[in-house]
N, C-alpha and C positions, 0 to 999 in steps of 0.2 A: 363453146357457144354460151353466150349469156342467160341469164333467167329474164325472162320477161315476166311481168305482171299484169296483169289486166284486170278491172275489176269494172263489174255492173249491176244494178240493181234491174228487179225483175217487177212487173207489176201484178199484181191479184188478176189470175186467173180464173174465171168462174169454175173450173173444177180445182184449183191449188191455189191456195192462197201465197203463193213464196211469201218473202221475209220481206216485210215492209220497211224493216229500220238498216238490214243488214246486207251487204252486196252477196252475189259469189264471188270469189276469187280464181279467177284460171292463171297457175305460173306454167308457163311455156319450157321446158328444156331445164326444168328443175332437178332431174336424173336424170343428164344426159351422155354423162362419161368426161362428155371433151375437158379440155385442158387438165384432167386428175379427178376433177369431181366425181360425185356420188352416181352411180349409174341404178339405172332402174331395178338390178337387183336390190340395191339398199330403202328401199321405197322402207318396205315393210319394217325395218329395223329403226329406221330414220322416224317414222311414224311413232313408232311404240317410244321411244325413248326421249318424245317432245309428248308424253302422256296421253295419245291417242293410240288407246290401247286394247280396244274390242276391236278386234278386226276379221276381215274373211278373204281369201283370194279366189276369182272366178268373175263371173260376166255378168254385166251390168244390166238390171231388167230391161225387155222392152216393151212394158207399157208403161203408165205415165202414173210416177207414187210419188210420195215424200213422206216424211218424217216429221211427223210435231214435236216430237222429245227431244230432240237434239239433230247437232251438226251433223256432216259427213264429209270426209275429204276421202276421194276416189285419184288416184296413183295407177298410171298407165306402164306396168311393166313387161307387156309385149305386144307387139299385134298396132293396129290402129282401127280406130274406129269415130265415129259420129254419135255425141251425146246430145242430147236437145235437154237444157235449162229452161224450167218458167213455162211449161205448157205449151200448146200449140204456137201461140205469137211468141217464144220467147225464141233464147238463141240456141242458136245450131254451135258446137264447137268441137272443132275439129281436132282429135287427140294421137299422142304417136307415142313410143316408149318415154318415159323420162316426164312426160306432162299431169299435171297432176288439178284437181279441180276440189276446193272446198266449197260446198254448198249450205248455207245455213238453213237452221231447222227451218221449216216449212217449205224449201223451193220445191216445184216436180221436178225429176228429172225419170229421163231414160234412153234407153242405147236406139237410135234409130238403123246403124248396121255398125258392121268391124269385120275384120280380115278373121277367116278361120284361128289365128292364133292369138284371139285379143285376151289377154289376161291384165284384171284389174285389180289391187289391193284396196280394199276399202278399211276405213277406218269411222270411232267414234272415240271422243273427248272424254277421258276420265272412266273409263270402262262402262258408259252408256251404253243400253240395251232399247236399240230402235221399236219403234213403234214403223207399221207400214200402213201408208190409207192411200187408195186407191183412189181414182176421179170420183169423186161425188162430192157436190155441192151443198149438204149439207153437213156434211163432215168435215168441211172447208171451213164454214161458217164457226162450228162448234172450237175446229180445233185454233184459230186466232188466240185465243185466250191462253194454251199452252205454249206456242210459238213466243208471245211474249214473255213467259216466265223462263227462257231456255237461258241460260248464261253467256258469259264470254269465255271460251277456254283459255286458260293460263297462257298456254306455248301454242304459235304458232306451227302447224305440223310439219312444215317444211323448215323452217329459220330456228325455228325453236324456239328458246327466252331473247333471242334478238331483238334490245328495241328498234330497231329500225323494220322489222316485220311488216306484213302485210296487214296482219291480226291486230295489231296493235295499233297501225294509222287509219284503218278501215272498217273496224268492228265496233264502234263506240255508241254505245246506248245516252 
């Protein structure tokens, strides 16, 4: 199966400000096994060695946070489950093994449900140490200003130094 890409920007949420300049990226069947490819065990290998390299495996919160210090790209290596991007209005996206979601600093996100066996690799950019802030709207306001100072990561965590990457045609300040 092929990788799909899909990319969307999210808008300020009154309790999360997502990424005003920056989309998410959802690649569809980026670990999917078929034709030889990299299957969802290699998520986590695949990640670390495109330099997203703080990582954890385990289940994705289910209340509604984000990150002002930097990215997150989440790697769906069992299970499936429903992630909601961008707060209340934003989008619902629907994950299965092999799919993987990079969110840039400031989107909310959180697990609205998953199958008993959902297990996630998460990852951050250059051995970033996340920050978590929870809905509040002043801490929204405050944190814009760190959101903009977050960089571009080098490697895209899926493609890598590919220029044809998703990172590279779709992350441009």
């Amino acid at each position: 199966m092929d990788i799909q890409v899909q990319s969307f920007f999210l808008k300020e949420h009154g309790q999360t400000p997502n990424n005003p300049t920056l989309p998410v990226i959802f690649y569809q069947n980026a670990f999917d096994g078929e034709d030889g490819g990299q299957s969802p065990e290699d998520i986590e290998g695949a990640f670390k060695s495109h330099g997203w390299t703080t990582g954890w495996t385990g289940d994705v919160h289910d209340e509604l946070h984000y990150h002002s210090n930097t990215h997150e790209v989440l790697g769906v290596r069992r299970g499936s489950g429903t992630i909601l991007a961008g707060g209340d209005s934003g989008q619902r996206l629907e994950v299965k093994p092999g799919d993987v979601i990079l969110l840039p600093a400031g989107t909310g996100h959180m697990k609205v449900d998953s199958s008993d066996d959902f297990e996630v690799i998460g990852a951050y950019p250059d051995g970033a140490e996340p920050n978590k802030i929870k809905r509040d709207p002043a801490k929204a306001a405050q944190a814009k200003h760190t959101i903009s100072n977050v960089g571009i990561p080098q490697l895209d965590p899926v493609f890598g130094e590919d220029d044809q990457s998703p990172v590279c045609h779709k992350w441009i300040k």
